[in-house]
Backbone as ProteinMPNN parsed JSONL, in Angstrom:
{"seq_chain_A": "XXXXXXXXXXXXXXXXXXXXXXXXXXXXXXXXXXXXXXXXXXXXXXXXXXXXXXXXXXXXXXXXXXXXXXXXXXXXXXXXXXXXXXXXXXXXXXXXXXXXXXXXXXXXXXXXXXXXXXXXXXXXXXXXXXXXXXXXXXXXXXXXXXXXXXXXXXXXXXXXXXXXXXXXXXXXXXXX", "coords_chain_A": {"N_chain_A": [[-67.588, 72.705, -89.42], [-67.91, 73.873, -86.459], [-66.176, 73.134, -83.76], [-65.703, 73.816, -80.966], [-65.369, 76.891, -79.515], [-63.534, 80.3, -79.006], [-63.55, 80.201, -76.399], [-63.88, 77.959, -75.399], [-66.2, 76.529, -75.722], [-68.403, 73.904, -77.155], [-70.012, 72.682, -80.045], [-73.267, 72.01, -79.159], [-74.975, 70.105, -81.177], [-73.048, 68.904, -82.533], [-72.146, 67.369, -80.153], [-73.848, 65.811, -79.514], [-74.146, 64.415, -81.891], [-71.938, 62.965, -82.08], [-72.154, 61.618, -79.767], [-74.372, 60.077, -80.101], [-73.518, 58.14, -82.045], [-72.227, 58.635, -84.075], [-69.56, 58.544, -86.244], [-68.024, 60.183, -87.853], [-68.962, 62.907, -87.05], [-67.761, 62.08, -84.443], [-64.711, 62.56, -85.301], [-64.706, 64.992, -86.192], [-65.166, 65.896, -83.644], [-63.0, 65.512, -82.087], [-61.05, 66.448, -83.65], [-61.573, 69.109, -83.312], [-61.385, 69.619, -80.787], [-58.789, 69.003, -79.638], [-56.764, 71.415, -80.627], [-57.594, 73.213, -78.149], [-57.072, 71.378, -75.437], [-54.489, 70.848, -75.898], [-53.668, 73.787, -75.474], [-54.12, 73.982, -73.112], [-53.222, 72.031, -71.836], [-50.613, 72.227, -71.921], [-50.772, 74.651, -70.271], [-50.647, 73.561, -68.126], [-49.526, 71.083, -67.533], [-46.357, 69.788, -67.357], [-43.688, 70.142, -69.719], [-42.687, 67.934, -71.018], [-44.857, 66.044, -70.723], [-46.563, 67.064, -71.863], [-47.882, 65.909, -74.674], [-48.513, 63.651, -74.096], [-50.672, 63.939, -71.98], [-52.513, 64.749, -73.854], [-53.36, 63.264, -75.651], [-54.009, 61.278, -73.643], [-56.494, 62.287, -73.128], [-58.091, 63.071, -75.044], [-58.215, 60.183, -76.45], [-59.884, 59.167, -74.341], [-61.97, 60.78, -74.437], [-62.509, 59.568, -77.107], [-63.446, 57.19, -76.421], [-65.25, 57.333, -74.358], [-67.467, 59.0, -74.721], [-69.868, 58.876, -75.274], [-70.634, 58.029, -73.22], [-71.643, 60.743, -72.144], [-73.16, 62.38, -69.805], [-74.63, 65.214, -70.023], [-74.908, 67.473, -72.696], [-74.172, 70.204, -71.938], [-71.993, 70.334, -70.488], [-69.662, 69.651, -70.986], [-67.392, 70.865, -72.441], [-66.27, 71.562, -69.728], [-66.194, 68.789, -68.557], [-64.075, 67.591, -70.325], [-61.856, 69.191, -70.03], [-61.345, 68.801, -66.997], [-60.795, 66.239, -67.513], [-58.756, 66.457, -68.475], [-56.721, 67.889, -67.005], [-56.54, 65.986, -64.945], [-55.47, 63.787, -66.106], [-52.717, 65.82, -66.575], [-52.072, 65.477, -63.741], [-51.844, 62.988, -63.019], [-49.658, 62.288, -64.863], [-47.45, 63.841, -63.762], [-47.403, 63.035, -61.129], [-46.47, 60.245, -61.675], [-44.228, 60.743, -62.629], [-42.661, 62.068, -61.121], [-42.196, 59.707, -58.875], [-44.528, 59.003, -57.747], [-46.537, 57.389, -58.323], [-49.406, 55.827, -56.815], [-51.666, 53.614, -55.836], [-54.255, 54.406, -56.18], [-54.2, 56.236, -58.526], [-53.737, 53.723, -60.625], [-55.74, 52.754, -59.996], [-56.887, 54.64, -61.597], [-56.777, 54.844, -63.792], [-56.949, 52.168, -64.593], [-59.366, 51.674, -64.72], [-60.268, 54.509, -66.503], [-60.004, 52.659, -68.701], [-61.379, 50.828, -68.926], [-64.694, 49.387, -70.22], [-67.956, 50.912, -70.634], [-70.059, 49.255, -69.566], [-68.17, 47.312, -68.04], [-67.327, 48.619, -66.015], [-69.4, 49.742, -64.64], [-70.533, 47.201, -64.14], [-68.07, 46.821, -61.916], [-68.485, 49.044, -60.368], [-71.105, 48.322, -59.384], [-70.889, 45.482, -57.779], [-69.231, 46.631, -56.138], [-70.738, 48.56, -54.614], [-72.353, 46.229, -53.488], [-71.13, 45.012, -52.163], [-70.627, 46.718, -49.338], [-71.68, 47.294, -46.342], [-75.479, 47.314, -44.686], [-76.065, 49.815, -44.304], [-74.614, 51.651, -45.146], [-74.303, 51.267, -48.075], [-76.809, 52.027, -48.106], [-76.835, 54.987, -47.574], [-75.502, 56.056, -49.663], [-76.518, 54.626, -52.193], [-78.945, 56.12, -52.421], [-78.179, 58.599, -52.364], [-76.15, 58.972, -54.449], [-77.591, 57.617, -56.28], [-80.171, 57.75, -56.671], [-80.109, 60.382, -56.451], [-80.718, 61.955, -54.657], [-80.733, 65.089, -52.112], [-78.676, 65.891, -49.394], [-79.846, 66.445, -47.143], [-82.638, 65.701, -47.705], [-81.888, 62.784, -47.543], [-81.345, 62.799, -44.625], [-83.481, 63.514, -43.88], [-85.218, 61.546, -44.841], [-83.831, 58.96, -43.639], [-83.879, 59.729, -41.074], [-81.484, 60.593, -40.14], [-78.742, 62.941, -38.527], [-77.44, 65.868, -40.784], [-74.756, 65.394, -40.84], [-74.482, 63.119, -39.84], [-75.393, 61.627, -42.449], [-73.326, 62.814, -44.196], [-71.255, 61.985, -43.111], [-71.512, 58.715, -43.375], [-72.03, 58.92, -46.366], [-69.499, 59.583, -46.518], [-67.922, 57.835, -45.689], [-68.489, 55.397, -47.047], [-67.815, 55.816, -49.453], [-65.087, 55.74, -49.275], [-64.964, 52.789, -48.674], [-66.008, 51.488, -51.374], [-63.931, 52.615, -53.15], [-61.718, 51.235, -52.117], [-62.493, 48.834, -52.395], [-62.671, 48.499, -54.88], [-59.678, 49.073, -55.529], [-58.361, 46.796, -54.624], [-59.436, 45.424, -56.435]], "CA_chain_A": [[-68.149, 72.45, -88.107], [-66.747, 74.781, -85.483], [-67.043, 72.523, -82.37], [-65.29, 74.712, -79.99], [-64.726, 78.211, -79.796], [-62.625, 80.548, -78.497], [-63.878, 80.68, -75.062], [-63.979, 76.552, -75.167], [-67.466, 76.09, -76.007], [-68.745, 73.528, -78.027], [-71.278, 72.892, -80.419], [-74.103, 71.142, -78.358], [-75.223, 68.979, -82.002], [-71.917, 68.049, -82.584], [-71.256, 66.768, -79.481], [-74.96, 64.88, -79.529], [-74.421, 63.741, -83.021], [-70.612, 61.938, -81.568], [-72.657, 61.043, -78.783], [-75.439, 59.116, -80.345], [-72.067, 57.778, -82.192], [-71.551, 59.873, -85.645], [-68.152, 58.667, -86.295], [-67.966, 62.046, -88.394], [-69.186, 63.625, -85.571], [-66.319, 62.129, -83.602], [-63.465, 62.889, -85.478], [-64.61, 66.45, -86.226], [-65.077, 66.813, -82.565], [-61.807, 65.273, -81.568], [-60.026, 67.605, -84.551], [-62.29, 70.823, -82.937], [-61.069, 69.775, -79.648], [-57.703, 68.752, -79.818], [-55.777, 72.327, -80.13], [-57.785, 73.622, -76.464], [-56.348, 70.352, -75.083], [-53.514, 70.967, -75.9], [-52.803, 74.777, -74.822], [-54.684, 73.638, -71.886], [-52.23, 70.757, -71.353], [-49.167, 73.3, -72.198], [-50.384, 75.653, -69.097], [-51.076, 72.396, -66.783], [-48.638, 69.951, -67.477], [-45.068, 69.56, -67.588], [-43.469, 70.211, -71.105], [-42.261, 66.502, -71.115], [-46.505, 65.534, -70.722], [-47.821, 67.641, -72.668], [-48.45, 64.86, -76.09], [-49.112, 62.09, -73.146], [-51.822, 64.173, -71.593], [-53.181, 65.167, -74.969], [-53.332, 61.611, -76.16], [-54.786, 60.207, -72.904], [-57.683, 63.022, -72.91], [-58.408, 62.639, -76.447], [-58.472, 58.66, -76.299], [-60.948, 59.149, -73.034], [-62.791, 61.353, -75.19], [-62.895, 58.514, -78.136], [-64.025, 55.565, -75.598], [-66.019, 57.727, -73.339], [-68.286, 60.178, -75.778], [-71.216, 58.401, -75.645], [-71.417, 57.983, -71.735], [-71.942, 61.734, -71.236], [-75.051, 62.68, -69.214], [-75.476, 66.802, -70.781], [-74.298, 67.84, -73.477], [-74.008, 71.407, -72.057], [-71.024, 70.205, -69.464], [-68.942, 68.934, -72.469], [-65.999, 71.081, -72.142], [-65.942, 71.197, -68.178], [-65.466, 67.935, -68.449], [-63.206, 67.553, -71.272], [-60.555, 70.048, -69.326], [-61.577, 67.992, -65.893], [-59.999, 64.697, -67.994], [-57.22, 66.789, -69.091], [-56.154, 67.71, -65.51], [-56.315, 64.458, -64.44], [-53.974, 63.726, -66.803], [-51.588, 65.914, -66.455], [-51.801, 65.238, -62.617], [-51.407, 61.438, -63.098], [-48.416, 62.248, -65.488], [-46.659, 64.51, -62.647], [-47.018, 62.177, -59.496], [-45.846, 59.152, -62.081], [-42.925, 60.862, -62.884], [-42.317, 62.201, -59.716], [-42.341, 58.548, -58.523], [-45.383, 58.709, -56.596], [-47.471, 57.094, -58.103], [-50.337, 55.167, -56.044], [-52.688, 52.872, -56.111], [-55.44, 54.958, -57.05], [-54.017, 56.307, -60.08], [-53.577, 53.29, -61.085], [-57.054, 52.319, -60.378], [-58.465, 55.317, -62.213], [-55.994, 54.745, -65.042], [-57.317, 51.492, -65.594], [-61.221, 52.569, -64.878], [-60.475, 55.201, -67.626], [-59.577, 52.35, -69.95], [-62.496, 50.378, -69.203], [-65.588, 49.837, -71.291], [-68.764, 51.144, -69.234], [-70.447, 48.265, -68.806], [-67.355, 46.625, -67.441], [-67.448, 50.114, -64.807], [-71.328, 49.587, -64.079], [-70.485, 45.702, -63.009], [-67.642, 46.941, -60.793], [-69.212, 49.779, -59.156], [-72.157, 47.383, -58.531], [-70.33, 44.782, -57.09], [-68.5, 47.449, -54.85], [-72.074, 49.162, -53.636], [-73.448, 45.605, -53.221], [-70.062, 44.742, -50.723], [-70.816, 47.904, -48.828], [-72.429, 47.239, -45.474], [-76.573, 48.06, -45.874], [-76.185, 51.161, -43.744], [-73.67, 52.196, -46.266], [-75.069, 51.435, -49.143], [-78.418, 52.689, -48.356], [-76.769, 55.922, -48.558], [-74.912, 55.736, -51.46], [-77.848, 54.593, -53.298], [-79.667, 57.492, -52.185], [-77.527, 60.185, -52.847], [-75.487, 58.778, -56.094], [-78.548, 56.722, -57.765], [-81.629, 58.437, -56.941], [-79.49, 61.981, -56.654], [-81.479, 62.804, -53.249], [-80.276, 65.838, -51.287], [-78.347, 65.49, -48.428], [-80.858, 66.93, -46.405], [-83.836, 64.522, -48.109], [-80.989, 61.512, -47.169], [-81.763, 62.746, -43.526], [-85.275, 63.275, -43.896], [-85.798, 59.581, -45.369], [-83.443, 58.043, -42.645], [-84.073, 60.415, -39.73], [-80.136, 61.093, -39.397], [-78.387, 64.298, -38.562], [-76.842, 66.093, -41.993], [-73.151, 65.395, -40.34], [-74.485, 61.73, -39.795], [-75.375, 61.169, -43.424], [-72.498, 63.356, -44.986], [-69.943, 60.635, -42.713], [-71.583, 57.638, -43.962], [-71.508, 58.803, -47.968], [-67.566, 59.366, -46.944], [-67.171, 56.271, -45.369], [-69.491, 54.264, -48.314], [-66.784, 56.349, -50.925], [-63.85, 55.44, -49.255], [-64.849, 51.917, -48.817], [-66.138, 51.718, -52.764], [-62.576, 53.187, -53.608], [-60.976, 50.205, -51.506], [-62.833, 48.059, -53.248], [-61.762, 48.678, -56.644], [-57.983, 48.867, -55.406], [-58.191, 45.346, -54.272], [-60.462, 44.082, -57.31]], "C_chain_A": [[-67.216, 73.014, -87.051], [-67.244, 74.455, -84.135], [-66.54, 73.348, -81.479], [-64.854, 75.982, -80.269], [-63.994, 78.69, -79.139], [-62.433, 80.459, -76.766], [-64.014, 78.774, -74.505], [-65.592, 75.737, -75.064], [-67.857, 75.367, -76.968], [-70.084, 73.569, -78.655], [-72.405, 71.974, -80.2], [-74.092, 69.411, -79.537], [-74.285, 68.281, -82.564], [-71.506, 67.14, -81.707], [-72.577, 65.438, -78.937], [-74.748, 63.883, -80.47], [-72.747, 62.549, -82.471], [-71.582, 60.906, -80.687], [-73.364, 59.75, -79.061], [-74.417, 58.06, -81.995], [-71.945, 57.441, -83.773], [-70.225, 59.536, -85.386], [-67.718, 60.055, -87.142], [-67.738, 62.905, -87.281], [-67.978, 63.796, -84.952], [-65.877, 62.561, -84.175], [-63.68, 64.161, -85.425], [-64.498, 66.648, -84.892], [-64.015, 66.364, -81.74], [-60.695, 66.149, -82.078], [-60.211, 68.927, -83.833], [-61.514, 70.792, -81.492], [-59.44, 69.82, -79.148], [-56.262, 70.096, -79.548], [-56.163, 72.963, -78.608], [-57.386, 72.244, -75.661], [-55.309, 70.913, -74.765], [-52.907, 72.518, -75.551], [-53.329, 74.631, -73.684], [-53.367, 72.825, -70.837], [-50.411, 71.539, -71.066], [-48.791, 74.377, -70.929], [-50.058, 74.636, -67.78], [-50.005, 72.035, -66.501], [-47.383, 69.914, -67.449], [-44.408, 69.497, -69.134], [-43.334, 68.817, -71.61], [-44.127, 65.615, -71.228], [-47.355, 65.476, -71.743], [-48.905, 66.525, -74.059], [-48.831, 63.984, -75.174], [-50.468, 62.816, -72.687], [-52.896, 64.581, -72.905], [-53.67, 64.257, -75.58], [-54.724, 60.759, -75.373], [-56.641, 61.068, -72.74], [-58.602, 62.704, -74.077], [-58.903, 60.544, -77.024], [-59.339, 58.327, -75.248], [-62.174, 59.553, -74.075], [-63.751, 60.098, -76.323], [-63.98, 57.47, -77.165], [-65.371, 56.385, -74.872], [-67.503, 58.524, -74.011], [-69.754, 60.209, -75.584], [-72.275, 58.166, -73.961], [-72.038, 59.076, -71.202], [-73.41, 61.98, -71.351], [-75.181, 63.732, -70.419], [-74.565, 67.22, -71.371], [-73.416, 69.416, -73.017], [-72.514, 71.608, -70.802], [-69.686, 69.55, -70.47], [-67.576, 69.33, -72.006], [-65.505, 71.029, -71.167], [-65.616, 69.632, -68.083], [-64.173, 67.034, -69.253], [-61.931, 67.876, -70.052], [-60.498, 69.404, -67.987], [-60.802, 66.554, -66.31], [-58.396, 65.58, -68.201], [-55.938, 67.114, -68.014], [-55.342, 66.399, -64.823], [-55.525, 63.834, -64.674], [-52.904, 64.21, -66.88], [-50.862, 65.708, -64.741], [-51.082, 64.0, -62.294], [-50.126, 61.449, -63.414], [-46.992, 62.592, -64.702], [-46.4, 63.717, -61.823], [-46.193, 61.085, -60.504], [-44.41, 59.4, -62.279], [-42.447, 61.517, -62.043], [-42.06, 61.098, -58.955], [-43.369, 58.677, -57.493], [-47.054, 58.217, -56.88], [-48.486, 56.151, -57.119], [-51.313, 54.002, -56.425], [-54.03, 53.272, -56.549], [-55.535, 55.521, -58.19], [-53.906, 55.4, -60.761], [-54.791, 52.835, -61.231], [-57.761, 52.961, -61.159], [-57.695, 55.494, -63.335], [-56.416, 52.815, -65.622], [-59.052, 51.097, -65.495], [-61.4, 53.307, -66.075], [-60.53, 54.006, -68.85], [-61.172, 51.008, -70.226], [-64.174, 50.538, -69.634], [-67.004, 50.085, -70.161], [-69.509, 49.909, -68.502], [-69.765, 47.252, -68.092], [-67.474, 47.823, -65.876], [-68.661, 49.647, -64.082], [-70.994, 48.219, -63.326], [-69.161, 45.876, -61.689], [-68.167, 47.733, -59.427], [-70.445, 48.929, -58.131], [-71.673, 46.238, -57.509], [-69.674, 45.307, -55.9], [-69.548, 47.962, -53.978], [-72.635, 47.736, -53.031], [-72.462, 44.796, -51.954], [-70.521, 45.471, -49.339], [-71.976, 46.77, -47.401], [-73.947, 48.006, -45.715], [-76.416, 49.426, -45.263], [-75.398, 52.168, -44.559], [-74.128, 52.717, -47.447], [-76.548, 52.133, -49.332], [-78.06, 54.413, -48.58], [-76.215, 56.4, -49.445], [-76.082, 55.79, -52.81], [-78.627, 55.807, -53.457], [-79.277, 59.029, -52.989], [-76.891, 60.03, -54.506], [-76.731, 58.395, -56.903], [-79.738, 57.725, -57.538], [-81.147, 60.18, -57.064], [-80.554, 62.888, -55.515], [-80.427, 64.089, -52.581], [-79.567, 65.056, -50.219], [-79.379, 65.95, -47.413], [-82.497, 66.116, -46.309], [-83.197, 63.297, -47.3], [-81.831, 61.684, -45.51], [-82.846, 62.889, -43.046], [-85.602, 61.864, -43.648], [-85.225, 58.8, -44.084], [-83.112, 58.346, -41.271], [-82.893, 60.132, -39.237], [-80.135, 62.499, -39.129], [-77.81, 64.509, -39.981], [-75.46, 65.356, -41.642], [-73.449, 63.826, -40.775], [-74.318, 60.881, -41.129], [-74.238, 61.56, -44.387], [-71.441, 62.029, -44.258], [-70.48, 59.497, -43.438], [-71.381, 57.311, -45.519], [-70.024, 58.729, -47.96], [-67.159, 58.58, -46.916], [-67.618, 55.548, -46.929], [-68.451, 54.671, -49.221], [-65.68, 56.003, -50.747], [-63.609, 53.695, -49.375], [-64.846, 51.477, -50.522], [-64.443, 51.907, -53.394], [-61.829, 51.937, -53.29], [-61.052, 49.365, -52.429], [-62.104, 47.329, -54.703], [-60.244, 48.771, -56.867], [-57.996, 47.86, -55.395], [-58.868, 44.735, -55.579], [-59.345, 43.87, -58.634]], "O_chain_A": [[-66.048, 72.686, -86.842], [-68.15, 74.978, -83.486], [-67.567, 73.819, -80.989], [-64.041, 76.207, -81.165], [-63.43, 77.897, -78.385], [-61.405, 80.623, -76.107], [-64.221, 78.467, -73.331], [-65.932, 74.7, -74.494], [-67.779, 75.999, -78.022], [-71.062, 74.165, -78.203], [-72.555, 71.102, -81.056], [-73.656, 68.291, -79.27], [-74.497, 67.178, -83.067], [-70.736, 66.23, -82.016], [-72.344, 64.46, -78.227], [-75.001, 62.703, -80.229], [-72.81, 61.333, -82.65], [-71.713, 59.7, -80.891], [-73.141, 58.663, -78.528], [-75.068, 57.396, -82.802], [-71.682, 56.419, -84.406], [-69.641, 60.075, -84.446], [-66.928, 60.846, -86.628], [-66.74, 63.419, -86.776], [-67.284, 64.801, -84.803], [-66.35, 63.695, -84.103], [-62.943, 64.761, -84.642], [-63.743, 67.58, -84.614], [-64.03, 66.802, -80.59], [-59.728, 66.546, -81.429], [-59.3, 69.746, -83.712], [-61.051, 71.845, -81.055], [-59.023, 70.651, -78.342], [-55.278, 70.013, -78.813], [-55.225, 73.226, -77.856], [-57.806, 72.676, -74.588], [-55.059, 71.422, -73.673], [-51.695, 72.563, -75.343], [-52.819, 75.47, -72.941], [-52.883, 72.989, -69.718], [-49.485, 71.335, -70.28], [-47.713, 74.829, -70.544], [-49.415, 74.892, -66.762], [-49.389, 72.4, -65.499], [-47.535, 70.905, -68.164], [-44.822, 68.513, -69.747], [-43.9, 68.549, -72.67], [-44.291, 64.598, -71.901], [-48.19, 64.744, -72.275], [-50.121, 66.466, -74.243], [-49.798, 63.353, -75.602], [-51.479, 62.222, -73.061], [-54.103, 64.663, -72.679], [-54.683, 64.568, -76.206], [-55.698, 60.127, -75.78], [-57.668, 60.513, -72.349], [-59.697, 62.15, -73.981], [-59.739, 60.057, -77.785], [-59.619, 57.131, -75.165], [-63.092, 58.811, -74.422], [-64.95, 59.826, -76.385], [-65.152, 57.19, -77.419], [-66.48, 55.858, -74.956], [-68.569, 58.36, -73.416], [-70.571, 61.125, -75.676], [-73.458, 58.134, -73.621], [-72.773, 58.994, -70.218], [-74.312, 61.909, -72.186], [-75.65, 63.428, -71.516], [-73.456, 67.405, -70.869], [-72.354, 69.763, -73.533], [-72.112, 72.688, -70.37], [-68.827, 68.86, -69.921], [-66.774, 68.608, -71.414], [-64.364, 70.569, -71.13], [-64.623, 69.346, -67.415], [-63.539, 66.076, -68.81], [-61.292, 67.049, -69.402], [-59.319, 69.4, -67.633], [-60.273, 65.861, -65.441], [-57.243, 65.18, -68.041], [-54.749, 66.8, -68.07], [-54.226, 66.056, -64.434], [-54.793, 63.258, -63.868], [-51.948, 63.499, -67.189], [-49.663, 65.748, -64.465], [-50.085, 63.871, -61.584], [-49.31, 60.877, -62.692], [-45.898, 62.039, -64.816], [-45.212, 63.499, -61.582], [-45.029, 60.988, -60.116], [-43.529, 58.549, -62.152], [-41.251, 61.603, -62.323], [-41.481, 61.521, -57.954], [-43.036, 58.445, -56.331], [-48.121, 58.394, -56.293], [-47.656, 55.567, -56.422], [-51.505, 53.722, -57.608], [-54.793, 52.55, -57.191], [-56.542, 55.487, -58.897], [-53.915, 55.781, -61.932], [-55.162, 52.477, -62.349], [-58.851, 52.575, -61.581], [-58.013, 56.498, -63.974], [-56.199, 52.359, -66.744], [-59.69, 50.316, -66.201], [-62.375, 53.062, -66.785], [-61.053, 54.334, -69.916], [-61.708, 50.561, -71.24], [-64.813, 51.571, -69.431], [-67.06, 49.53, -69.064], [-69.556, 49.648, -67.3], [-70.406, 46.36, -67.535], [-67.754, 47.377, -64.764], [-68.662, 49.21, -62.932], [-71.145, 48.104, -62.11], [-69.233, 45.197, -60.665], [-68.267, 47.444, -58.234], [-70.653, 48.873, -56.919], [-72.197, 46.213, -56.396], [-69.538, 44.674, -54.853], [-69.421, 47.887, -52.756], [-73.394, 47.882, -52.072], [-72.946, 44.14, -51.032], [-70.75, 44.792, -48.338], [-72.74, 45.831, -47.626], [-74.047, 48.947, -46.502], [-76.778, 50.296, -46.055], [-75.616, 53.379, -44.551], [-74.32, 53.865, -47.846], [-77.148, 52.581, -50.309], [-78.664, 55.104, -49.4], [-76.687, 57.379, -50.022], [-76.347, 56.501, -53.778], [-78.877, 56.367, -54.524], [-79.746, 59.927, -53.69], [-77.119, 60.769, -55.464], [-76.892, 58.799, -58.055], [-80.095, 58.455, -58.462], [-81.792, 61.025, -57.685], [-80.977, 64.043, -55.568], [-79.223, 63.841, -52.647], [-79.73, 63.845, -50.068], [-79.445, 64.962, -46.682], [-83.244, 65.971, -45.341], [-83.894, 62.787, -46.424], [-82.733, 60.914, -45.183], [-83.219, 62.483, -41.945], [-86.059, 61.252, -42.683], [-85.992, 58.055, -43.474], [-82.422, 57.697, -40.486], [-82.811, 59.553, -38.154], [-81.095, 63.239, -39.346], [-77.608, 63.453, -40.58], [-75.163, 64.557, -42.529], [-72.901, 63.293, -41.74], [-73.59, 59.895, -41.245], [-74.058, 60.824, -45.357], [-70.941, 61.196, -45.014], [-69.724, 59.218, -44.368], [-70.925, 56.285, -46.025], [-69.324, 58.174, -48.807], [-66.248, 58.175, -47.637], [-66.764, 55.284, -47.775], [-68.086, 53.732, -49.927], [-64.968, 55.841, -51.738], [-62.61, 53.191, -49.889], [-63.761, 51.139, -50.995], [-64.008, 51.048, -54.161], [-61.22, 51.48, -54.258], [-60.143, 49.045, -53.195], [-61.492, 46.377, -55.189], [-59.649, 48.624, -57.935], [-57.504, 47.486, -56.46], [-58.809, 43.514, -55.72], [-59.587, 43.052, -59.521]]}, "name": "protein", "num_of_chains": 1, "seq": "XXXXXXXXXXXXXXXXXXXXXXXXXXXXXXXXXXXXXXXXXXXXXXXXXXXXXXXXXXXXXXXXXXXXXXXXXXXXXXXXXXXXXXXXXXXXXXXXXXXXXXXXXXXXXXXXXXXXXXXXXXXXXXXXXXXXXXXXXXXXXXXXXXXXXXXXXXXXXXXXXXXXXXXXXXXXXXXX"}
C-alpha cells in the first residue's frame, strides 16, 4: 500500500479506509506517512524538534483521522499539522510561549466531541450579532457577500464582525 508518493500524495482509499477507522488502514497510513513528516519536519523545524514535531503530527494524525472532511486535502493538511508543530516547538523553546499555544495544544489533544461542546458553548457566549455571523459563514459556509445579502451589511461590516466573533471565540477557550 503506497499511501504517499513522491510528490506527497496519498492514496484517497487508504486514507478513507483509516478514516472510516481500518486500524490496518491506520498504521499503514501512519508508516506511508511518517518519512514526508519527517523530511518535512527536518526543513521546518529546528534539529532539536524534529522527533517532537514528528511525534506530535503523527499522534494528531492517530486521534484526528476520522474527523477529516475530504479525503483529497489529506496531505495539505497533514504538512499544515506539521508546521504547527514545529512552530509551537520554536516559540516554546524560545520562551514565548502563549496562551494560545497552549490552548491549541490542548484542543489538539482533545477528543472531538469534547471540541464540538466547547466551540458551542463559545458561539452560544458570543453576543447574537456575533454569532449570527459566525453561524453563517462557519456552519452554513455562506459567502461573505451572501452574509451581507441575508443581513443587509456592508462586506467590511460583516468581514469585522466574523473577526471580532473569532477573536472573542479564541478568548473564550483561553479562559475555559
Amino acid at each position: 500500500m503506497n499511501a504517499l508518493a513522491g510528490t506527497s500524495r496519498c492514496d484517497p482509499s487508504l486514507v478513507e479506509a483509516a478514516r472510516g477507522g481500518d486500524t490496518a488502514a491506520l498504521v499503514a497510513l501512519i508508516a506511508a506517512a511518517q518519512p514526508d513528516i519527517r523530511r518535512y519536519a527536518a526543513r521546518t523545524c529546528r534539529a532539536a524538534d524534529i522527533d517532537d514535531a514528528v511525534q506530535e503530527t503523527l499522534l494528531l494524525l492517530y486521534r484526528r483521522v476520522g474527523t477529516l472532511r475530504a479525503v483529497t486535502s489529506f496531505s495539505a493538511w497533514l504538512f499544515a499539522v506539521a508546521r504547527r508543530a514545529c512552530l509551537r516547538l520554536l516559540r516554546r523553546s524560545a520562551g514565548m510561549a502563549d496562551a494560545s499555544a497552549d490552548v491549541e495544544m490542548r484542543l489538539a489533544h482533545l477528543a472531538p466531541e469534547d471540541i464540538r461542546i466547547d466551540l458551542s458553548r463559545a458561539i452560544q457566549s458570543l453576543p447574537d450579532h456575533y454569532r449570527e455571523v459566525i453561524l453563517l459563514r462557519d456552519i452554513e459556509e455562506l459567502s461573505i457577500d451572501e452574509i451581507a445579502e441575508v443581513l443587509a451589511l456592508t462586506r467590511e461590516s460583516v468581514k469585522a464582525r466574523i473577526h471580532r466573533a473569532r477573536l472573542m471565540i479564541r478568548e473564550y477557550l483561553i479562559r475555559d
